[in-house]
N, C-alpha and C positions, 0 to 999 in steps of 0.2 A: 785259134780264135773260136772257135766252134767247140773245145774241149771245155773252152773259158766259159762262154755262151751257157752250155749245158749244165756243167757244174754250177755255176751263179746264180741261174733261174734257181736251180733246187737249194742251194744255199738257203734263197732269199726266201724260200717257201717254209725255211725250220727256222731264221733268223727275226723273221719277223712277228709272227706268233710269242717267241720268246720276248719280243721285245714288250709286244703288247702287256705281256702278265710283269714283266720289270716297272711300265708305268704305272701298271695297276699295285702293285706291293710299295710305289713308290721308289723304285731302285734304279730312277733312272740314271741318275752320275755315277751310281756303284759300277753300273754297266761300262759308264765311259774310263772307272778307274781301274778297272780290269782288264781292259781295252790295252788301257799303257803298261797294266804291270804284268801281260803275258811277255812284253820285250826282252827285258831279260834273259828269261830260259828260253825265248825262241833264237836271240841273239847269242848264245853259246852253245845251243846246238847246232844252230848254223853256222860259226865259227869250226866246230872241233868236225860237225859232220858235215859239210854244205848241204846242198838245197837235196836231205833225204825228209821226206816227208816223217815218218814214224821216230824221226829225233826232233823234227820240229816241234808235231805233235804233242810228243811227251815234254820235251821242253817249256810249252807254252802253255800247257795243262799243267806242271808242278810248279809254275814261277806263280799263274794266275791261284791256283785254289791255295797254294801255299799265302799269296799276300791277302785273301780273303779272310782265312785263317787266322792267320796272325792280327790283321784289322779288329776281327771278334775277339780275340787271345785278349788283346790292350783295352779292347770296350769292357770285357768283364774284369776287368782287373785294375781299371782307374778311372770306370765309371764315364770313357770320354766316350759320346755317340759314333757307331761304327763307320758312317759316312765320311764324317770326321776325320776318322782314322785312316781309312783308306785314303781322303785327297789329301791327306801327309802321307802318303807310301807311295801314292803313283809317281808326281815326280821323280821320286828317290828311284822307282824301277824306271821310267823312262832313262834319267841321264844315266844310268847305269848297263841300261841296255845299248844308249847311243857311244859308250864309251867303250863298250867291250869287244866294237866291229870298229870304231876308231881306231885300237889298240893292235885289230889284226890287221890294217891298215887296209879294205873291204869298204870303199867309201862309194864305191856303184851301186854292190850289193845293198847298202846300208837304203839309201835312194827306194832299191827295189824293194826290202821288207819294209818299209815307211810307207810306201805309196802303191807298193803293186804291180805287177806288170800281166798283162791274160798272156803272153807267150810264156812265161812261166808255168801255165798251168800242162802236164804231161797228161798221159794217160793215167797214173800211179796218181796223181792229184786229182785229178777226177772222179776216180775209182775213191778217193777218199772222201771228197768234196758229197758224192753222191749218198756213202756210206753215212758220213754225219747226217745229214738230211732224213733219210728213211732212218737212223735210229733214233733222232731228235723227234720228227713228228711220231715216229711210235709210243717212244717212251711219253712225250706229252698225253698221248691218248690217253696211255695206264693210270695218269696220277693227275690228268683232268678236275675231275670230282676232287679230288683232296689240295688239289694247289690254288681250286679258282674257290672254295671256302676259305683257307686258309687265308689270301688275300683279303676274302671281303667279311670275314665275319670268323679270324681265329680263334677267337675262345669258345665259340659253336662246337668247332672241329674240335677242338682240344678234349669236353665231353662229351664225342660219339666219336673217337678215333684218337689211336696216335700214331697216326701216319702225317703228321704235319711237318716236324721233324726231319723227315725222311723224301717227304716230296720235295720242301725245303733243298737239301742236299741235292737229290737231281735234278732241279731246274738250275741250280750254279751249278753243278758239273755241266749241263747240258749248253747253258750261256757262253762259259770257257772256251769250253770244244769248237764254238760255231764261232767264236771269234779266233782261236786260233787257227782253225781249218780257213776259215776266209781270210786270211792275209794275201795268198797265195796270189788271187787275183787283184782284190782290193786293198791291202796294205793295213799293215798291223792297225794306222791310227785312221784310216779310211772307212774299215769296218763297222764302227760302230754305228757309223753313217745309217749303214743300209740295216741295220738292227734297229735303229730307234725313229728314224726320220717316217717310216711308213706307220708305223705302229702311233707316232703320236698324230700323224695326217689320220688314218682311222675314226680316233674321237669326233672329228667336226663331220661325222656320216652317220656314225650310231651308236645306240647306248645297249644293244645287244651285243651280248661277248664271241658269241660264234662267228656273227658277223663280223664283227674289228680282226678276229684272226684271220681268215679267208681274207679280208681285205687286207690286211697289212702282206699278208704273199702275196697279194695281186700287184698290188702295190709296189713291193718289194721284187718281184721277178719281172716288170716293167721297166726299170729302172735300168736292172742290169741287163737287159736286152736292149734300149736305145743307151742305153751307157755306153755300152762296148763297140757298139754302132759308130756311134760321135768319135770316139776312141779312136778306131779303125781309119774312119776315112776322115777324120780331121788331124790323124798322129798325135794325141794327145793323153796324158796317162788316163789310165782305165778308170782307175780308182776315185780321182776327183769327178771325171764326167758323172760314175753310177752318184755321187754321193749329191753333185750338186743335182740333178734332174731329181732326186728323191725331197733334197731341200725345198725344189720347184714343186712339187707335189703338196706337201707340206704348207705352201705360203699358200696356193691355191685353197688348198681346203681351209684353213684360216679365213681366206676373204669369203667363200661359196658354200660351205660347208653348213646343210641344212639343221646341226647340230652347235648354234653359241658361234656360228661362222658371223664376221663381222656384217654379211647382209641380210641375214634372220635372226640377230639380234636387236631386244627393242630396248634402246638409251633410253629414260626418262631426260627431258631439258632439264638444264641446268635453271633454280627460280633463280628471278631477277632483284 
């Protein structure tokens, strides 16, 4: 519980920042359809190798960049928008991943990478959980400046840099990895939860970007500490508690949220 605990908070501290710049690019269902199409390759390496973390890993890192990939491959080649593309692909990874632990006849396990479970989380998971985290918020530091222009004014970047490109590339490597390393606790389709629900509670507090990221870890390493809490001494999976208390966050800041929150918002009446 306490390995679960440790790991999650820091998850939550590289998953939520990420999430923030996915709303900010607009990326926010790419996120949820990458969500579905690491299952896949995390569902055949957990099939051939069970629960080792560095076949998961890789598993869910080449199912996910590979169906991003391909999504961009079909947008420049038939003109269809890449979102598009992708919400026809995740399905196709999802049942393909529910079918491939069907097949190995793994219908517990299947439960457990869906949803999660924090005694799943080892030492060797944690060790990993931690790893993603410090090299998530490093790498963000490095490519800060080029990924938060890129976002709000690409063609700026474009003529004083071609690092857009490139930061591009590591912020989806970097999205991947944190959805794949948190299934562990939180569950492949659970994840996403705790990536985008803090990140989009954020907005209704502020319109400075350093601030929405510091909050969205607050946010998001809150969550998964009365998450797992609730968990514990209610026996209830890990996964939904972190993700609904996050949703709970989320409605709040909608109704409270000094930022377009529905009580600092001014309606004009409707003329009669």
């Amino acid at each position: 519980m306490r390995r679960a605990l440790f790991g999650g908070m820091a998850l939550a501290c590289s998953a939520g920042p990420l999430g923030v710049f996915l709303i900010l690019r607009r990326m926010s269902l790419i996120g949820d359809a990458i969500a579905h199409g690491i299952l896949p390759g995390t569902a055949l390496a957990f099939w051939l190798f069970g629960l080792s973390l560095p076949a998961l890993t890789l598993g869910g890192l080449a199912a996910g960049l590979g169906m991003a990939g391909l999504a961009a491959w079909v947008s420049r080649r038939t003109g269809l928008r890449e979102d598009a593309s992708l919400a026809a692909l995740y399905p196709i990874s999802l049942a393909s991943g529910v079918l491939l632990l069907g097949l190995a006849g793994r219908k517990l396990d299947l439960l457990h990478l869906l949803f999660g479970s924090a005694l799943a989380v080892d030492t060797t998971t944690l060790k990993g959980m931690l790893g993603t985290a410090l090299l998530s918020l490093t790498l963000l530091f490095l490519i800060y400046r080029a990924l938060s222009l890129d976002s709000l004014d690409p063609l700026f970047l474009r003529s004083i840099s071609r690092f857009g490109p490139l930061a591009h590339g590591v912020f989806l490597t970097l999205v991947v990895l944190n959805l794949v390393i948190g299934f562990q606790a939180i569950g492949a389709l659970m994840v996403v939860g705790l990536m985008m629900l803090p990140a989009a509670a954020t907005r209704f507090w502020s319109r400075q970007l350093p601030v929405l990221l510091l909050l969205s870890a607050f946010f998001g390493a809150t969550c998964v500490w009365l998450g797992l809490l609730l968990s514990y001494y209610a026996n209830l999976p890990s996964g939904p508690c972190i993700v609904l208390l996050a949703g709970s966050i989320y409605v709040i800041s909608v109704v409270l949220g000094p930022v377009h929150g529905l009580l600092h918002s001014s309606s004009p009446l409707p003329h009669n």
